[in-house]
N, C-alpha and C positions, 0 to 999 in steps of 0.2 A: 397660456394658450392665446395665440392670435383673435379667436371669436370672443372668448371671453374680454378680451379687452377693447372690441365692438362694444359689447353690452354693458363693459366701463362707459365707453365713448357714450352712448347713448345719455343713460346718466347723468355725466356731467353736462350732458346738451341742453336737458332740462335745469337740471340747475344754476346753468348759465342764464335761461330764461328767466326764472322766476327772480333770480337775484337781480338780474337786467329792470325789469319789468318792477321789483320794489324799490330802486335805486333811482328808478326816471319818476314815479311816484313821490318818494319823497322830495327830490331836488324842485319838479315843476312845483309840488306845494309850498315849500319853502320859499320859493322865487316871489309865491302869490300871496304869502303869509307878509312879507317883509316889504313887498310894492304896495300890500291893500289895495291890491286890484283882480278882485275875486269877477267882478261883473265888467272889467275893459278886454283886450285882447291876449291880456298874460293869462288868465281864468279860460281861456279856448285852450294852454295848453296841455290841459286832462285828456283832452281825444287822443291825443296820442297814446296813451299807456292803455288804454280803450279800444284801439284799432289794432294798436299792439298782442292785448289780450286777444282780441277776438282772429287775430290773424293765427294765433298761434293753438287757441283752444276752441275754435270756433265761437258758437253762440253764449255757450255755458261761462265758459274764461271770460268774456267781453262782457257780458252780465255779473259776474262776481265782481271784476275790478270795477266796473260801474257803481257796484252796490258800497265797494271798500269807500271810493274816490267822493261818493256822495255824501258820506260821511263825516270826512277828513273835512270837505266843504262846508258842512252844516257849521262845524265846531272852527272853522274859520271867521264862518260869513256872524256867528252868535256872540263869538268868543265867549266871556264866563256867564256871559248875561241870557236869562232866560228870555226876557222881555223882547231882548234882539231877536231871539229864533221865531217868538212868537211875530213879531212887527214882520221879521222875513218870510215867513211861512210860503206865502204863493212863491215868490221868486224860489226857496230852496228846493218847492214840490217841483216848479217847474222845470230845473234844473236837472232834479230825481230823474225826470220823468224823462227830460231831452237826453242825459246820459244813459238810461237805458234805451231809449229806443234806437241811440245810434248804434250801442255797444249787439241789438240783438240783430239789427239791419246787416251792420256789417259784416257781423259772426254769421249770418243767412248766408249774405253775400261770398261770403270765404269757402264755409262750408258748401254750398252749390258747386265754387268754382275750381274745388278741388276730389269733387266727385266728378264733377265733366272731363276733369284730368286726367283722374283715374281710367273713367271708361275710354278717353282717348289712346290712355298708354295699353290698359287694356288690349284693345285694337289690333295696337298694332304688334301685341304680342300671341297673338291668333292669326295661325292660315287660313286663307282665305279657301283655301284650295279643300284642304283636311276638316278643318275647325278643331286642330289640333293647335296646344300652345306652339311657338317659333321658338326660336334663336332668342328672340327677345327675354322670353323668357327663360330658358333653358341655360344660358351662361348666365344669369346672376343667380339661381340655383345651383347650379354648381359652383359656381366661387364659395358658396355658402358651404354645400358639404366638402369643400377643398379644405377651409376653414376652420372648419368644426373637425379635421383629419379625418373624417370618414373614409374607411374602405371601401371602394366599388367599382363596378365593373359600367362601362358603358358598350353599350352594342348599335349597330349600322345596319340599315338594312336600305337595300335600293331595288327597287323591281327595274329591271334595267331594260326591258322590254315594252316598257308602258307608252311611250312616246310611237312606238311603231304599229302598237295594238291602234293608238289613236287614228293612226296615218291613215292607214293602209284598209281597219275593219269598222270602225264609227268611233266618232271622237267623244259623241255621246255618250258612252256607257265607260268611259274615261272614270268617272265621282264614283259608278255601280264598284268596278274594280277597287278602287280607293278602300272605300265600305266595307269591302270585303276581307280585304288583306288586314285593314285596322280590328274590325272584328276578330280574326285569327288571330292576333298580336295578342288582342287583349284573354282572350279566352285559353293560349296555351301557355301565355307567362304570367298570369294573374296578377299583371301588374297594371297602374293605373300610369305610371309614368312614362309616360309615352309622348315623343313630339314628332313637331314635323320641321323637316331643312325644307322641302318644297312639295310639289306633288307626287315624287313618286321615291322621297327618301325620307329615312324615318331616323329616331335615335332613343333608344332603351337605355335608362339608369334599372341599373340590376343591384341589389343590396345583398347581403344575407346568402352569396351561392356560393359555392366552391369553384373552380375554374372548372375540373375538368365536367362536373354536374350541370354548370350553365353550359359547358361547348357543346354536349349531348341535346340538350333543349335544345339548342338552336337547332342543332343540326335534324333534328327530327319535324321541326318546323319548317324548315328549307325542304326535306324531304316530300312534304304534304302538299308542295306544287311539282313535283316530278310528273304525275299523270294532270290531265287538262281537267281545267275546273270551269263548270258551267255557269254562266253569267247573260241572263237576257235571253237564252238559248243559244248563246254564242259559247264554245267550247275554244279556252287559253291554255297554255301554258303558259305560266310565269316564270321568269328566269330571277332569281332573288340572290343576291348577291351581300353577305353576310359580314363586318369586319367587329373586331371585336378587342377594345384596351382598359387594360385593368390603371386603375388609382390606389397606391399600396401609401397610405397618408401622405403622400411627398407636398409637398408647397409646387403647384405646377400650376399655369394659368389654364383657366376656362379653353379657352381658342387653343392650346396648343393642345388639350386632348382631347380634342373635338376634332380638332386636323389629323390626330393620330389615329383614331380611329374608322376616318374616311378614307386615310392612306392605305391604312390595313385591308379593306375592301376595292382598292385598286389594283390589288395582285390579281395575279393567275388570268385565264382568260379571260377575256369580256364578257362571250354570250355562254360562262358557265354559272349555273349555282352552288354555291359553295361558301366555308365559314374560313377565314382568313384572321388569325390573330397578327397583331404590328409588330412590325420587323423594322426595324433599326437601320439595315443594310436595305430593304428597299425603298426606306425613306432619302435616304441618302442617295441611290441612283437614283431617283425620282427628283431632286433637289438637283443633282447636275445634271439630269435629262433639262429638266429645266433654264438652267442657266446656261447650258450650252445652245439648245434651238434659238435662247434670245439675245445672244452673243455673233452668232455664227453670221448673221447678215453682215456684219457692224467689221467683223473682222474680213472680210474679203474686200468691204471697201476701206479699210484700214491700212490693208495688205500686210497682215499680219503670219501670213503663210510664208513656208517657203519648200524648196524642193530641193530631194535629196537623191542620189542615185547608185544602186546596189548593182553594181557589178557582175557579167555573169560569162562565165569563160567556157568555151570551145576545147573539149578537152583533145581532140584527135587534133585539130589544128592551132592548138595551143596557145591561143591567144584570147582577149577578150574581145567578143563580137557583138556586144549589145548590152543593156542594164538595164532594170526594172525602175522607174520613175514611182516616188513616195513622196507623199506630202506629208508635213510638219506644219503644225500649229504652234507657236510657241505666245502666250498669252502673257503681255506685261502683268507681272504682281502677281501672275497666278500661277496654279501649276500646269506642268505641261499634259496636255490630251492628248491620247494615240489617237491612231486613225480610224482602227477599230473600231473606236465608240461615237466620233464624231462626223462620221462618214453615212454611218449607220441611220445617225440623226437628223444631216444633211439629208440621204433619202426617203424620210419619214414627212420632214416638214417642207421639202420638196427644191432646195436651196443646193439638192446635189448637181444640177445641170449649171451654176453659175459656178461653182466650184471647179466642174470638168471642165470649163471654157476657159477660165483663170490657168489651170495647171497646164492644160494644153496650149494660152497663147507663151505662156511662162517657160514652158520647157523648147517649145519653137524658136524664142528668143536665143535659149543655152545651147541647141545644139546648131543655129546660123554664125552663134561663139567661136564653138568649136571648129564648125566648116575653115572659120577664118583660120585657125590655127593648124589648119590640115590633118584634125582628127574626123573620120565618117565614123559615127557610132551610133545603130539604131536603136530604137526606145522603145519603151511596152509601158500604157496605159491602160489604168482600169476603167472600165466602160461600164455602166451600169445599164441592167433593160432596160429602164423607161426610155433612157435617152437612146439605146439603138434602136429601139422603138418608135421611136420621135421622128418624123421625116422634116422636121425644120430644125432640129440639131443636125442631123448628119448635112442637111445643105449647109449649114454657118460651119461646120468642118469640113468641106470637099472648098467652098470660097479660101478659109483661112491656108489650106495647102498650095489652093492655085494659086493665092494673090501673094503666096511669099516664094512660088517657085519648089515645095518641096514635093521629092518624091515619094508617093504614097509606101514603098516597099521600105522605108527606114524609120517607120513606127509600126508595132505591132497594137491591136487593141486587143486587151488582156481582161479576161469573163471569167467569173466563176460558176462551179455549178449551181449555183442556187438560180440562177439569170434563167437556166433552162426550164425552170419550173411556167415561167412566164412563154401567154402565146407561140407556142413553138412552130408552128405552120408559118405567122410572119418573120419569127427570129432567124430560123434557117433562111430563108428567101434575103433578108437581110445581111445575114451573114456571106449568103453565096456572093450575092452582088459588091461588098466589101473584099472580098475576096479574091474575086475577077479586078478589082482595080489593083488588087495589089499591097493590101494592108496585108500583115498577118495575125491571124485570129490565133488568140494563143490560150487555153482554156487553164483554168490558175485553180491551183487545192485538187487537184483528181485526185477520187479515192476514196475521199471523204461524204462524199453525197450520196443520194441514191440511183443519182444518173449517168452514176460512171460508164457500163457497159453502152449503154445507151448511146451516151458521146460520142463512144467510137462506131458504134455503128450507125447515127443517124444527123448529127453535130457535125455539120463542115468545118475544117480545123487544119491549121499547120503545126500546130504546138503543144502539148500538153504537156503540165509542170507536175509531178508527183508532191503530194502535201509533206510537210515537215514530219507527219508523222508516222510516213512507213522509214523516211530516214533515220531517225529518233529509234528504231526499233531492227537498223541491218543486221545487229548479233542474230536477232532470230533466224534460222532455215526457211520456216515455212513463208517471212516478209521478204527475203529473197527469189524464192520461188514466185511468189506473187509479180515481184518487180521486173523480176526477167520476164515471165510472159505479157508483160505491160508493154514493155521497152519493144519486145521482137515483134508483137501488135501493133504497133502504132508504127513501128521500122516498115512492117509490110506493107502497107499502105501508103507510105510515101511521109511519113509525120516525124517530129521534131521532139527527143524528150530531155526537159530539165528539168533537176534534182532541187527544190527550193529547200531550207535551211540545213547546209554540211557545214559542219562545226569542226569536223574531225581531220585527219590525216587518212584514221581506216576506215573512216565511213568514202572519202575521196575515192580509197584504191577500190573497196568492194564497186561503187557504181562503174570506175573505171571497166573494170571484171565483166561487170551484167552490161556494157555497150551501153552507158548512159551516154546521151551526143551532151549534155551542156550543166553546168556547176551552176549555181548560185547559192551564196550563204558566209559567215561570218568567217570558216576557214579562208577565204581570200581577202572577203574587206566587210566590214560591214558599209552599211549606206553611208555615201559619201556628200559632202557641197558638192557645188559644180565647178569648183577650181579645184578642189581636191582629188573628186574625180577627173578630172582631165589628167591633171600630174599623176596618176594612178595607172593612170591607161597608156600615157608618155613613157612610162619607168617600169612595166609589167613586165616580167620574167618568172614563165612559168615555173625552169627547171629550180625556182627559189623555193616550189611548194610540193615538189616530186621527190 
C-alpha cells in the first residue's frame, strides 16, 4: 500500500538523521583528535552536530548531543591521564556548560520558530469568513484518505442565495445566516468534518453510508429550508444547492474530486434547491461550454469560419429561388462544432452580434460574386433578439446595404420561435418597420414552440418554415392534416411556406399534394461552398428530382 510505504518513508527519514548526525560527530572528532586542536578553531566544529540536533529535535536532541559531544571532549582534551582532566577541569566544565547552553538556545530557538509556523499555516488553513478549516486543509486530508484507499463520499453544498440576502436585505446578518446553516450541518449529519470553499460554500467527507442512505440525508436537509427560516427577525429562504461524489479506493487526486463534486452541483437550475450526483456527460459539456466561450473570440478574428449555403427551390416555378446561409466553424487540431452549440454560446457570452456582422459582411461579399456572374439569388439570415432589438445594429446593417448598393428585398432575416418570447410589443414594431423596407421576415422551426398560433396571428411575417419534424413524421394522417391547415393559413393571408429538412422523394410529392410553395433539405442538396453553390444553381434541373 501507497501509505504504508509513507510510514516506510518516514522511518528511514529518521534514520537518515541519526546516522547523519553520528557520522558528522565522529568525523569532526577525529579531525580534532588528530590536529590536537580541541581549544583553536577545528574544536568550534561540534556546533554543528549541536544545531544540527537541536534543529532536528528541538531542545531535548540539542541537549543530548551536547551531553554525548562533551564527553567525547573530555576523553580527548585528558586522554588516558587522569591528572589531565583534573589540570583541565575549568576549561572542560566550561566547555560543558558553553555546549549546553548553545544546544538548549538554539533547540528554544527552533522549537518557538516552528510553532510560529505552525500557527501561521494554521491560519491560513481557517476561513476567515466560517472559522471553518479551507482548501488548505481539506486537500491534504484527503490525499491521506486517497492513500490509505478509504471509501467515501464527499458532499457540496452552496446557499446560492446568500450574496443577494446580503445586497438587497443587510449585509450584516450575512456571519448570523452562516451560523445557522453550519449549525444544521452539524447537528443532522453528526459529523465534525466539515469545511469551507468560501462563505457561502461548504464540503462534507461522509464515511461509513451507503449511497442511497446518505442521498435521503441530504435531501431531507435541503428540505428544512423549503419554508423561510427566521434569522434577526428577518424571515429567508434559502435556496441550497446540494452535489455529491463518491471515492470508491481509486488512486484520484485531491483537486479533481473536489472539482467533481462542485460540477455535480452546477446541474439543473440555478435558483433551485436540489441534490445533483456527478455526471460525466455534464462534465464534459461544461469542459467544451468552456473551451468554446474562450476560443470563439480568437476565431473570428482568426477567420476561422466559413459559410455554407443550403439551397431552397420553388416548387410551382421550379426553380431555386433563394438559400438559407449557415456557418461553419472548422477548428485547426480540433473537432468540428455545429452551430447548434456554438451559436447558442456565442449568445450567452454575448459575442453573437460580432458573429452576425462577420457572416453578413461575408455572405454580402458572395453574393456581389455572384451578381458578377449574373446569378440574383436571395439569402436568409439568422437574426437573433438581442441584436433586432439593438437599434445600433440594425443602423451598422441599413449603412452596410446602402454603402454597397444592395437591395434590402434579396435578404430575408430568418427568427426563430424562441426570439418571440423576448419584448414583443418592441419586436413586432421592429419587425413591421423591417418589413416596410423590404427584408423578409421569415419565421424558422414553426411548430415546435409555444408560439406557433400566436405567430400567425399576431407576428408580422412573410415566411414560415415548417420544423424538420412534422416532415420526419408525413406517413402519419393526423401530421398531414395538421400541415395542410398550416399551409392554407398562412396562404390566406398572404404568407410564404417552406418545408425545412425533405430527405425523401415521398416526403417531396406529399408536400407538393398539401400546396407547400418551397423545398429545402438534403433531397436536393445539402449545404453547399459558395462556388459549389453557384455551379449548383447554374446546372439545376428540377425535372432530375420529379
Amino acid at each position: 500500500m501507497k501509505y504504508a510505504n509513507i510510514k516506510d518513508n518516514s522511518f528511514i527519514i529518521k534514520l537518515f538523521k541519526i546516522i547523519f548526525l553520528i557520522l558528522t560527530c565522529i568525523l569532526i572528532n577525529l579531525i580534532i583528535f588528530f590536529l590536537g586542536d580541541h581549544k583553536g578553531p577545528w574544536g568550534q566544529l561540534n556546533f554543528i552536530p549541536i544545531i544540527l540536533a537541536s534543529y532536528y529535535w528541538n531542545e531535548k536532541g540539542g541537549l543530548i548531543v551536547a551531553l554525548i559531544l562533551s564527553i567525547i571532549n573530555c576523553i580527548i582534551i585528558s586522554g588516558s591521564s587522569v591528572n589531565a582532566f583534573i589540570n583541565n577541569i575549568t576549561t572542560i566544565s566550561f566547555k560543558v556548560l558553553i555546549y549546553l547552553s548553545i544546544a538548549y538556545i538554539v533547540g528554544f530557538i527552533f522549537r518557538k520558530n516552528k510553532n510560529y509556523q505552525q500557527l501561521i499555516s494554521e491560519s491560513y488553513s481557517i476561513s476567515h469568513f466560517t472559522n471553518l478549516y479551507n482548501t488548505n486543509k481539506l486537500f491534504p486530508e484527503l490525499d491521506e484518505l486517497i492513500l490509505k484507499n478509504e471509501k467515501f463520499y464527499l458532499v457540496f453544498f452552496s446557499i446560492i442565495n446568500l450574496e443577494e440576502i446580503s445586497k438587497y436585505v443587510d449585509f450584516r446578518i450575512t456571519d448570523n445566516i452562516i451560523n445557522y446553516f453550519i449549525d444544521k450541518i452539524y447537528s443532522h449529519f453528526k459529523n465534525e468534518n466539515l469545511y469551507s470553499i468560501n462563505n457561502n460554500e461548504f464540503i462534507l467527507i461522509v464515511k461509513e453510508k451507503d449511497s442511497q442512505g446518505l442521498e435521503e440525508l441530504i435531501k431531507q436537509f435541503i428540505n428544512k429550508f423549503i419554508k423561510s427560516v427566521n434569522i434577526n427577525d428577518y424571515y429567508f429562504k434559502l435556496i441550497i444547492k446540494a452535489g455529491i461524489a463518491f471515492n470508491d479506493a481509486k488512486k484520484i487526486k485531491a483537486t479533481e474530486l473536489f472539482n467533481k463534486v462542485r460540477i455535480a452541483a452546477d446541474q439543473g437550475k440555478f435558483y433551485e434547491s436540489k441534490l445533483y450526483k456527478y455526471d460525466t456527460k455534464f462534465d464534459k459539456e461544461r469542459k467544451l461550454y468552456n473551451e468554446i466561450s474562450s476560443s470563439l473570440s480568437n476565431a473570428i478574428n482568426n477567420n476561422e469560419f466559413s459559410l455554407v449555403y443550403q439551397p431552397i427551390v420553388d416548387i410551382k416555378e421550379k426553380k431555386i429561388t433563394s438559400s438559407e446561409i449557415l456557418i461553419r466553424w472548422y477548428r485547426p487540431g480540433k473537432e468540428e462544432i455545429g452551430p447548434s452549440i456554438f451559436i447558442k454560446i456565442a449568445e450567452e457570452i454575448g459575442l453573437i452580434k460580432l458573429i452576425t456582422k462577420w457572416i453578413a459582411t461575408t455572405s454580402l461579399k458572395n453574393y456581389q460574386d455572384w451578381q458578377k456572374r449574373d446569378l440574383e439569388m436571395k439569402q436568409s439570415i439568422n437574426i437573433s433578439a438581442d441584436e433586432l432589438l439593438d437599434d445600433s445594429f440594425r443602423d451598422w446593417a441599413t449603412n452596410l446595404f446602402n454603402d454597397n448598393n444592395i437591395c434590402c428585398e434579396s435578404f430575408g432575416i430568418e427568427i426563430t420561435e424562441r426570439v418571440l418570447s423576448k419584448d414583443n410589443v418592441k419586436l413586432n414594431k421592429v419587425l413591421k418597420e423591417l418589413q416596410t423596407r423590404g427584408y423578409l421576415i421569415e419565421i424558422d422551426d414553426f411548430g415546435t414552440g409555444y408560439n406557433s398560433l400566436k405567430t400567425i396571428g399576431e407576428i408580422p411575417f412573410d415566411v414560415i418554415k415548417i420544423d424538420k419534424y412534422f416532415i420526419d413524421k408525413l406517413e402519419k394522417k393526423e401530421i398531414r392534416v395538421i400541415l395542410s391547415h398550416i399551409i392554407n393559413a398562412v396562404h390566406e393571408i398572404g404568407g410564404i411556406v417552406i418545408a425545412e429538412g425533405v430527405e425523401t422523394k415521398e416526403q417531396f410529392k406529399i408536400l407538393q399534394k398539401l400546396n407547400c410553395d418551397k423545398i429545402q433539405g438534403f433531397y436536393f442538396s445539402k449545404p453547399l461552398s459558395p462556388e459549389n453553390f453557384y455551379n449548383y444553381c447554374i446546372n439545376f434541373n428540377i425535372n432530375t428530382y420529379l
